[in-house]
N, C-alpha and C positions, 0 to 999 in steps of 0.2 A: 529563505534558503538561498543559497548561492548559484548562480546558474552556468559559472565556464567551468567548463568538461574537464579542467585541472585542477579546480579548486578542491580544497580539502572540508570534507563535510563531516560534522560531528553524528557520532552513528552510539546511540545505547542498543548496548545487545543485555538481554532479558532473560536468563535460565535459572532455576533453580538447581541444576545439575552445572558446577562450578567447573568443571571439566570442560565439558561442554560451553560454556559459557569463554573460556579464557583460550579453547582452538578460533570461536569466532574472532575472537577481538584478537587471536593474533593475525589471522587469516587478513581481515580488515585494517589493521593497523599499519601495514604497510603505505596504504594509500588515503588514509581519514584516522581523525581523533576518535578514539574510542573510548567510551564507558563500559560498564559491565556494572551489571546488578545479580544477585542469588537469589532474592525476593522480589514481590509485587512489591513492597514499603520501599524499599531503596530503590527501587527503579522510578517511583514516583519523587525520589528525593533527588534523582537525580535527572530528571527530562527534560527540566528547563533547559532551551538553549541547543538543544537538540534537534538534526534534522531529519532522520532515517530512525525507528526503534525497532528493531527484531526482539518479536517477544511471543516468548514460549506461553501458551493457554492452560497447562496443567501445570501449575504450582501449588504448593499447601499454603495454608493457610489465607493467601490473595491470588486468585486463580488470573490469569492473563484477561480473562473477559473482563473481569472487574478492574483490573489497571489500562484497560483503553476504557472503557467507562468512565473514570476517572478525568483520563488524557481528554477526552471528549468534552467532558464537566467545565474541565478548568480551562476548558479555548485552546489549550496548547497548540500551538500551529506546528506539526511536523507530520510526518506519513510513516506509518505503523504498518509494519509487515508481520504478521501472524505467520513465526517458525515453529511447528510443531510436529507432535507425532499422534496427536488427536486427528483423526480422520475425521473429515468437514462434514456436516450435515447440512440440513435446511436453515438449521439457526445462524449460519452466517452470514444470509440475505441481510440482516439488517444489522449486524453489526460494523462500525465505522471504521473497520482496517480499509488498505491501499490495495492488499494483496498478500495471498498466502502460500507459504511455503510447508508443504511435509516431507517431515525427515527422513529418511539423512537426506541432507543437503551440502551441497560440498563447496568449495573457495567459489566458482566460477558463479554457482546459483547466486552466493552472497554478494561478490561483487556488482553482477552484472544488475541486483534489484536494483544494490543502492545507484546504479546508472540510470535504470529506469524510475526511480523515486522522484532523481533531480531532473531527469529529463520533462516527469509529469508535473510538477512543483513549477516549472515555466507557465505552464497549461492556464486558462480560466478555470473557475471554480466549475463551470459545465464540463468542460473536459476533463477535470477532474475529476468528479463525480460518475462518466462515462469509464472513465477506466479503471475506477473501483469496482463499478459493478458488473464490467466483462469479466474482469478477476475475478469474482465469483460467481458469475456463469462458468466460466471455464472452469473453475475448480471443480464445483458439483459437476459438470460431464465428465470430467475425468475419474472423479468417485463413485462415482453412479450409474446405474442401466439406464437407458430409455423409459422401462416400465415404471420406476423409482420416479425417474423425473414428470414423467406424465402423468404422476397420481397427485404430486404436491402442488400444491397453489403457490406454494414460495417459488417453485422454480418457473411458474407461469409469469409471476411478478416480475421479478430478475430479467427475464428475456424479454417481458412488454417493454420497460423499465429502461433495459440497453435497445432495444431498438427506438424509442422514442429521444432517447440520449444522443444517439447517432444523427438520425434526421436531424434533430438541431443542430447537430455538429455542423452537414452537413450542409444545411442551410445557411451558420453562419458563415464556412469559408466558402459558399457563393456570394452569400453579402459582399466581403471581404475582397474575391477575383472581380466585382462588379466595381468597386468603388476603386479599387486599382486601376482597373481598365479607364475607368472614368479620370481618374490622375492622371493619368500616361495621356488620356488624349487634349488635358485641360491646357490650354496656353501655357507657358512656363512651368509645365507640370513634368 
């Protein structure tokens, strides 16, 4: 993926509601190439090469779960935004989107992901994996009571999960400020 803040990033947007599908990609097209798929089969025909997919999770006959399943399968290296109108349950703890959106969703939510996609795409694969699964920490709090959350073991996961992800984080850019520190004082450093 590309990582300066002007570059144009290739973005498939995923609906089976074609409507729908052709506000995004106009929405987005002003600032990134865009694809557009109706199905799970053509959006798998067309992912290669791809760096942001917004994709819708109720489709007929290849539902969105099963086309990141897929994206997952075949290594494809891009970050997968789950845009829908399927309100999140437990079951999204484990599946391998970046971050999810429920609809409606409007120009600024689309843009500003595909910002946050590239921005996270800079990241190690730990910090990438930490900001996947705050993204769904936060989703389920925002869908969900306290009592909801307190009764499922997924959401107990999820939160060990991101705080164990953190601490790393947070430990390696101590690494990081140590070994700088250690430059800056080394002779010629």
């Amino acid at each position: 993926m590309q990582t300066t803040a002007t570059a144009e990033l290739t973005v498939l947007v995923v609906d089976d509601e074609q409507d729908v599908a052709e506000l995004y990609s106009a929405w987005l097209g002003a600032e990134h190439d865009v694809r557009s798929a109706n199905s799970g089969q053509e959006a798998l025909e067309l992912v290669d090469g791809v760096d942001v997919v917004f994709l819708d999770r109720r489709m007929p006959e290849m539902s969105g779960d099963d086309v990141l399943d897929e994206i997952e399968a075949r290594g494809i290296n891009c970050r997968v935004v789950m845009v829908t109108a399927v309100d999140p349950d437990f079951d999204i703890v484990e599946m391998p989107f970046d971050d999810y959106l429920t609809k409606p969703v409007d120009r600024s939510d689309l843009l500003e992901t595909v910002e946050a996609m590239r921005t996270r795409d800079a990241y190690d694969e730990q910090l990438q994996e930490y900001f996947a699964m705050a993204s769904k920490k936060a989703t389920l709090e925002s869908e969900k009571n306290p009592v909801e959350l307190d009764a499922h073991e997924e959401y107990r996961e999820v939160s060990e999960r991101v705080e164990a992800l953190r601490e790393q984080a947070d430990s390696t850019v101590d690494e990081l400020d140590d070994f700088e520190a250690a430059f800056r004082d080394f002779p010629g450093g």
